[in-house]
C-alpha positions, 0 to 999 in steps of 0.5 A: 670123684670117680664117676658112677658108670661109663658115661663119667657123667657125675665125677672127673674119671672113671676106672676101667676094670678090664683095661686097668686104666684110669679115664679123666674127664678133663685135661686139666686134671692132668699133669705130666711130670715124667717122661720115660724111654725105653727100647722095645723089641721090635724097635720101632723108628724114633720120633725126630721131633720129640728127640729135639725137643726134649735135647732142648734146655727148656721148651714151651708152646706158649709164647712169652708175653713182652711187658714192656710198662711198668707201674707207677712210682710208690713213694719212698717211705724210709724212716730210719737215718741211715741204711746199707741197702737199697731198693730201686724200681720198678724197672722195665722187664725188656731191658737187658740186665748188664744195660740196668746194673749200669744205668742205676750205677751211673745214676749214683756217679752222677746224682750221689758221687760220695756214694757210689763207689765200690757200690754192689747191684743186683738186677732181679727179675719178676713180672718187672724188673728191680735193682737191690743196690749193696751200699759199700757205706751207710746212706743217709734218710734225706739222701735217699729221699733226694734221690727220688727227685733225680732224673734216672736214665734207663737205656737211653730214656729219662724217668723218675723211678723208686729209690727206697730203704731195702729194709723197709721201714716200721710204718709200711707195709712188707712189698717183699712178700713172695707167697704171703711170707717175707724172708727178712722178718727173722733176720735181724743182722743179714738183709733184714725187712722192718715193715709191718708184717701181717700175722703169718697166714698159718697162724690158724692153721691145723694139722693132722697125722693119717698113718699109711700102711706099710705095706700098701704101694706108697708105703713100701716105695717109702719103705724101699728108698728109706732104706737104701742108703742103710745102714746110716754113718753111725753104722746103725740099721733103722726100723720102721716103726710108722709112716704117717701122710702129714695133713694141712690144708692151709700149707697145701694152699700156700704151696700151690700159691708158691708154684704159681709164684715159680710159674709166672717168674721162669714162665714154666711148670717147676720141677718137684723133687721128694726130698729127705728133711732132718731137724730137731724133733722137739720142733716138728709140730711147728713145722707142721703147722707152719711149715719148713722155717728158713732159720734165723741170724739170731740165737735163741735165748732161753730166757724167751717163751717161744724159742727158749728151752727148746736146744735150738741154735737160732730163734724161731720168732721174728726180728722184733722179739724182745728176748732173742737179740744177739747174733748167730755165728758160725759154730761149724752150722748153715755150712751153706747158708740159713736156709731149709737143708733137705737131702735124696739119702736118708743117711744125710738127713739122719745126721741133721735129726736130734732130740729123739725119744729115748727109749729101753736098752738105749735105743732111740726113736727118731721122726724124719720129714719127707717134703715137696720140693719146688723149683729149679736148682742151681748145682754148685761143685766144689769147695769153700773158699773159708769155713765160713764163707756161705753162712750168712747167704739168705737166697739163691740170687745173693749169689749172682755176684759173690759165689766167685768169692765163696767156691772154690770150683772142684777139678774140671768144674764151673761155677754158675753163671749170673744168668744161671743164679738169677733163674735158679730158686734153690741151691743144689750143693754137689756131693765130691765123694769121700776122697774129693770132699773136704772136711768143713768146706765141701760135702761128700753126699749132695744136698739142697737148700730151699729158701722159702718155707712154702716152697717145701710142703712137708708130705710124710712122717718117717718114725724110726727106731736105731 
């Protein structure tokens, strides 16, 4: 609210007309996002510190907190009779991940041997740590209970800890949620989550479209970066015929909550991208209501109210719907995992658009999506190792351990560490060009995949006519 004189008494800023400069009233209102160099004429000497600092990969004033406890064990509440996954926890946060991935594999040498070959762990990091164990067989139910009564040695020290069905279980309530929303409620084959889910927090959720001026400042840097990468792969020139600012309080609430969820597990402010989102225009509305939905592992019948009749590939309704039930395979889609594609060129996501309005003389109208989008990325050069290598990946730390198996390295790259996938929270895939790039298995204009819908907060509306 902008003050009503100098003294910047009864608002947070005031707007200095003869300056042409904004004065805030507190620092907290302030959040810098970008750092610009430049030369000067007169060349003045560079400042040494900042230059180190800003060579660094990461740099903070604020000194880490140590937790070195973790909570008290939760019961196990696993129903079914068998499961493929488990979860492990909580583990101590201080203690090295190699140190842990060994510790929960000795555990099962030691307390569950039938079990315990070939066996898959992951460590993954939080405010504690957890171990996602993959079973290389299926475990029983009283196993599993078993093992809660077995000693777990953590870096030299005995405890008890949590061993869990990963995929919860009908009568409990979802642990996995991150920001209110828990990515295994569509997923019915791949890491799939049985918990009691609570109605989706943007079920009441409202929207509201505000048309921008296209000739006003936001609307011609929307205009400008629209149309840079034209004319688009089918050799069409678009028109901008509207540019619309997208209103929903409740997902602008969620997002904050998902940045704070990314500022507490790197312990920094994550990075914002504004990226380009294409998608069946039939189902924008959702979107705006809901938000970005990471897609489903099951078809969409069109026999169901919800998803059906709609020309989508997977379901838009969770893992209990009675009419959505059979698995969604590879069909030449998810070239990269059933996550969010977004994309920096207008001309990537042009190819991802369908359903549009058809209009006279054959032209077509189209509605593009621009979105915030938060985290740090994990860029991947190079090719799949099979078609469909990556297409049932669900987030960014499945990849710890199998990313070897899934890429291959483009000429003179490497793949991403471990270390590197653990800290990442989405995945940048790099674009080779039109002669490195293999067609099915690599991509010639770079493209993201977010995992979470509130970590993308759809902002602007492109309508466009080619």
């Amino acid at each position: 609210v902008e003050s009503s004189d100098s003294s910047n008494y009864d608002g947070d800023h005031i707007w200095v007309q003869s300056q042409k400069y904004y004065v805030i009233a507190e620092p907290s209102q302030i959040l810098p996002q970008h750092i610009i160099k430049f030369k000067a004429h007169d060349n003045p000497q560079a400042d040494k510190e900042l230059l180190r600092v800003l060579s660094l990969p990461r740099w903070s004033t604020k000194r880490e907190e140590i937790v070195d406890w973790v909570p008290e064990n939760r019961l196990c509440a696993m129903s079914m009779p068998t499961t493929d996954a488990l979860w492990m926890g909580f583990l101590h946060a201080n203690v090295d991940d190699d140190r842990l991935e060994a510790d929960v594999k000795r555990f099962f040498e030691v307390h569950a041997p039938d079990y315990a070959k070939n066996i898959r762990v992951h460590i993954a990091s939080g405010k504690y740590k957890k171990a996602h164990v993959e079973m290389r067989c299926t475990i029983p139910k009283d196993v599993v209970h078993e093992l809660n009564k077995r000693t777990f040695v953590e870096n030299g020290v005995e405890r008890f800890i949590t061993v869990d069905d990963a995929h919860g279980s009908p009568s409990m309530r979802c642990p996995r949620w991150i920001a209110r929303y828990c990515r295994g409620r569509n997923l019915r084959f791949t890491h799939s989550c049985w918990c009691k889910h609570e109605a989706l927090p943007t079920a009441n959720a409202k929207y509201y479209l505000q048309e921008i001026d296209q000739w006003s400042a936001k609307g011609t840097e929307i205009w400008e970066k629209f149309m840079q990468s034209a004319p688009f792969h089918d050799g069409s020139y678009p028109t901008i015929v509207k540019i619309s600012a997208i209103q929903n309080h409740t997902l602008s609430r969620l997002h904050e909550e998902y940045r704070g969820y990314l500022r507490n597990k790197n312990k920094e402010e994550p990075v914002v991208r504004e990226l380009y989102h294409g998608t069946n225009n039939n189902i924008l509305d959702v979107l705006y209501q809901h938000g970005l939905q990471p897609p489903s592992d099951t078809k969409a019948s069109e026999m169901c109210p919800v998803s059906g009749g709609k020309g989508l590939c997977t379901t838009l309704c969770n893992n209990d719907c009675q009419y959505c039930t059979e698995k969604h395979d590879w069909n030449k889609c998810h070239m990269f995992g059933l996550g969010i594609y977004l994309a920096d060129l207008s001309q990537k996501s042009h190819r991802y658009c369908s359903m549009p309005q058809q209009l006279r003389g054959g032209r077509r109208r189209f509605r593009m999506v621009i979105c915030s989008v938060l985290g740090r990325s994990l860029e991947v050069a190079g090719h799949l190792t099979e078609k469909a290598a990556m297409h049932d990946v669900v987030n960014v730390r499945a990849l710890g351990e199998t990313l070897k198996e899934m890429i291959e390295p483009q000429k003179g790259a490497m793949l991403p560490t471990r270390h590197d996938v653990e800290g990442a929270d989405i995945l940048a895939v790099k674009g080779l060009g039109p002669y490195a790039a293999r067609p099915g298995f690599s991509v010639i204009n770079s493209e993201y995949i977010a995992y979470h819908p509130y970590q993308c907060l759809p902002k602007y509306e492109i309508t466009y006519e080619v």
